[in-house]
N, C-alpha and C positions, 0 to 999 in steps of 0.2 A: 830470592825474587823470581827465579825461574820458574820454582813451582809452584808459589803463587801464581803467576799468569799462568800458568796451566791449568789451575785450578779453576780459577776465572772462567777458563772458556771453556774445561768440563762441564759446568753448572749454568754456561750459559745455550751450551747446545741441549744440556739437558730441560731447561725451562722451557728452551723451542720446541724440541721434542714431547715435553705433556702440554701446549700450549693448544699446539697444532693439533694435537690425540682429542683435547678437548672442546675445540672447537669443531674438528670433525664427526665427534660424538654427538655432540650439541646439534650441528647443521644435518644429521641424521635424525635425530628425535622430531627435528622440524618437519624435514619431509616426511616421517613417517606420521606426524599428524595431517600434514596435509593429503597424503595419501588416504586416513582413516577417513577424514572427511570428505572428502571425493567417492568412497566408498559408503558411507551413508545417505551423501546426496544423493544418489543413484537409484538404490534403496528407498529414496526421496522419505529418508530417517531425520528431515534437517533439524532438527534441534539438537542433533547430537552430532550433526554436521557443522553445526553453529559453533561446539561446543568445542570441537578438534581445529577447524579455521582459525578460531581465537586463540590456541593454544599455539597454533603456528606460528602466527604471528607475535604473540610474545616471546617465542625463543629469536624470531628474525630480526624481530627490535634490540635485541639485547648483544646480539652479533657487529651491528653495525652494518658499512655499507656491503659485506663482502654478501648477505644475506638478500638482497634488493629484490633480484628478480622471481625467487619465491614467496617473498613478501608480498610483492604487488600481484600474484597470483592467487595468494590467499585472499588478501585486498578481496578481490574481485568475485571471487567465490562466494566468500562471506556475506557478500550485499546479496547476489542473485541467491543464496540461501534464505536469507531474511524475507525474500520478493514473495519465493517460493512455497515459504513456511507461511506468509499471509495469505496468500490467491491460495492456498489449503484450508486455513483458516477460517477466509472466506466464504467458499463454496461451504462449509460446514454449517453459517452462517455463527459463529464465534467469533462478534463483532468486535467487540474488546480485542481479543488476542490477534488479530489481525490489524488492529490498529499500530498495536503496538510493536509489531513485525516490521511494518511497514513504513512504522518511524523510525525506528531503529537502522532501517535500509536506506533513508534519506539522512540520515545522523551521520552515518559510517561514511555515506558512498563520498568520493571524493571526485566524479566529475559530473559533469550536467544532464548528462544523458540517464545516468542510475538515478539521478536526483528528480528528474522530471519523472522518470517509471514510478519512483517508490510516489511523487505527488498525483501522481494520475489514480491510482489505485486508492491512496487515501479520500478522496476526493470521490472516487463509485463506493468504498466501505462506508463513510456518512451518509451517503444520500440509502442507503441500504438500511443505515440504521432508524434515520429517519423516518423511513415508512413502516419499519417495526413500530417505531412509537407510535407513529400516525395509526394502525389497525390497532395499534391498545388504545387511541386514544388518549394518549399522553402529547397532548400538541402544543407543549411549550417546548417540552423536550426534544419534539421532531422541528420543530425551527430552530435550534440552536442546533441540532446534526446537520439540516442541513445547509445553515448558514457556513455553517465549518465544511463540508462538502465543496461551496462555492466558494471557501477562502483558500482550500486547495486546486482549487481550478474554476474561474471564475466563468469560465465559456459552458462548461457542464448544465446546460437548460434542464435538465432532468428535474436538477434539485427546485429549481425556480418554478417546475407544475407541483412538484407536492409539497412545494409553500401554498401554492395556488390552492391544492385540495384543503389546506389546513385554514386561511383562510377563509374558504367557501364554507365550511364548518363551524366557523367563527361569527360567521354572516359580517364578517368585516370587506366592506365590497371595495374598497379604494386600497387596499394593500392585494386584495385579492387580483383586481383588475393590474396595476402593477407588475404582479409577477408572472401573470398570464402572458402581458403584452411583453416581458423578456425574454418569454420563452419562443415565442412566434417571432422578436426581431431576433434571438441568436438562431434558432433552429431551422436549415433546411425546409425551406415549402413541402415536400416531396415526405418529410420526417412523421412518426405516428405518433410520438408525442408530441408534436406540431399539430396536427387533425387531431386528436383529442384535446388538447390543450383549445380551439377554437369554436370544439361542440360544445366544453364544458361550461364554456366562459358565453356562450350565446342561449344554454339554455339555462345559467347562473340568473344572468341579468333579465330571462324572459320571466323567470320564475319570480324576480324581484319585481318586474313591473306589475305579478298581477299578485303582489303583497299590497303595493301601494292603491292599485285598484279598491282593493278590502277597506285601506282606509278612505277611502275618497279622494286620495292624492294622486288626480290625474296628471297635473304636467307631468309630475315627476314619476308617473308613470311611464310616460311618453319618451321620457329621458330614460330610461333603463332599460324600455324593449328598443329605441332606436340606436343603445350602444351592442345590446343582443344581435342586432340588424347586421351590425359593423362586424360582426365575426362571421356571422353564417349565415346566409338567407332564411328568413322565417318561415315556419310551419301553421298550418291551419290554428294550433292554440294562439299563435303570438299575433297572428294579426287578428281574432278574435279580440282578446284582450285589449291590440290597436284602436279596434272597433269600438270598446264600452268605453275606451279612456277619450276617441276624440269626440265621442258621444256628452259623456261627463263636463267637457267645455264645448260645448256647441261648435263644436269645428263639424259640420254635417260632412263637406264635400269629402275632408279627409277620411270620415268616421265609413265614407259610402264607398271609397276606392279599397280601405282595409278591409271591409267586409265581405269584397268580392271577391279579394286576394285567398280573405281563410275560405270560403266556398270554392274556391277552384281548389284548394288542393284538402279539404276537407275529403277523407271516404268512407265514412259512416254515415249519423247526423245530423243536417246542417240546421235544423230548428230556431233553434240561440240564434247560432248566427243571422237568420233570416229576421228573428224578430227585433237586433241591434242594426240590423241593415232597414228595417222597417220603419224603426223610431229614427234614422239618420233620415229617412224620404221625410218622414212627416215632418222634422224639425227643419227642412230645407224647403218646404212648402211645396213637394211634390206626392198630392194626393193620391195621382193614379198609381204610381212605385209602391207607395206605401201599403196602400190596401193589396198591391200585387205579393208583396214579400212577406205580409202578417199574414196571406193566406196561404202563405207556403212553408208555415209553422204548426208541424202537423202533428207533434205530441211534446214531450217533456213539459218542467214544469212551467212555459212562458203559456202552452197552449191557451187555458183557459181566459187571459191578459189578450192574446192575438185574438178571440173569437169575440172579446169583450170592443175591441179597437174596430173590427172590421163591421159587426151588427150595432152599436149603439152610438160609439165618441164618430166615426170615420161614416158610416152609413153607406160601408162601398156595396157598389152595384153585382 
């Protein structure tokens, strides 16, 4: 019985001793991946930084706790690899593989801080790819990037003007106006896709009012340069336009303040205009204005009409 229990506790120091050999062998091969990978991120080699962090972590998983603190080192590496192997990606523009980088870094990370980085990032790659689609002209494709864009970050106005470009494109003007007006209430005053976002949408809806002019659809003329109005102060064409539309329903007085508005800041030609400011005088029975403004219609094509109104219909003096 003696030598049995000796036996016993030979074989049992002995198990301790390859136990310990091998777990310190083991917790060696760990650091030395995590060291490899520290060494290729640097290098900024990370896919094969990725490739050694993962390898670390499987032997520190398999350790249990005594492994922890290299673990959660790797942990942490690993995600900022993933970050770093997309915003690479990225800039490459290898929209794909940056996606997928960068879910990968929100998949892994396990606190909120890595998790909000890896969503912020995913959120500028759709709205990126988006407007790839958008220059090919693939504009289903570029609303559903950058719907995904704003499902990663709902504040990101970016994505919400080049919905705006796609519907302007579309000539779909109430999802267009929409996405405009979310970009100007998220975005900064002071922001430049904010002032492009209020040019685009003022000279969207000017260009629409003199659609509706074409067909004779004055109110609804009147409605689409006065929501143009609501972004940006009007220019010489838009209250032109203002002019022929309150002309077109006999609103004279209004038809006579817009046309003096596009002559003030008209600095070429002001012809047209003079001969629509001309028919607002005559249609508001102010003879003397009229013959004064149809004679200050002094070529294009209304001329020979003004010369006909002032020597024959008008008989100004």
């Amino acid at each position: 019985m003696h030598i049995m229990n000796k036996l016993r506790l030979i074989l049992s120091v002995a198990f301790l001793i390859v136990s310990v050999f091998l777990f310190s062998q083991t917790i060696n091969e760990a650091g030395e991946a995590f060291n490899n990978g520290g060494a290729h991120y640097k290098a900024k080699n990370f896919t094969s930084a990725i490739d050694e962090y993962k390898k670390c972590i499987e032997i520190c998983n398999s350790l249990g706790g005594e492994a922890d603190d290299l673990l959660s080192k790797a942990e942490s590496s690993l995600i900022l690899s993933y970050i770093n192997s997309g915003k690479a990606q990225y800039k490459a523009k290898k929209f794909d593989n940056a996606i997928s980088s960068f879910n990968s870094a929100y998949e892994n990370a396990t606190d909120d801080q890595k998790k909000s980085a890896a969503k912020q990032y995913l959120s500028r790659v759709y709205y990126s790819k988006g407007t790839a689609f958008y220059s090919g002209k693939k504009y289903a494709e570029a609303i559903a990037a950058y719907d995904k864009s704003l499902e990663y970050n709902g504040k990101y106005f970016k994505a919400n003007y080049g919905k705006a470009l796609v519907y302007r494109k579309q000539g779909n003007v109430e999802a267009f106006k929409a996405s405009a007006d979310k970009v100007i209430e998220m975005g900064p005053e002071t922001d430049k896709t904010v002032a492009k976002t209020k040019s685009t949408a003022s000279k969207f809806f000017i260009a629409e009012g003199g659609k509706a002019i074409q067909a004779s659809k004055f109110q609804k003329a009147i409605e689409m340069l006065n929501i143009g109005f609501s972004y940006k102060n009007g220019n010489a064409q838009a209250y032109y336009f203002a002019t022929i539309a309150y002309n077109g329903l006999a609103q004279w007085q209004k038809a006579i303040e817009a046309a003096n508005s596009s002559i003030s800041l008209e600095k070429k030609s002001t012809s047209n205009i003079y001969f629509e400011l001309a028919k607002a005088y005559e249609g508001a029975g102010n003879k003397t204005q009229a013959c004064s403004s149809y004679k200050k219609v002094i070529d294009g094509p209304n001329l020979e009409a003004a010369k006909h109104k002032v020597t024959v219909e008008l008989k100004c003096n």
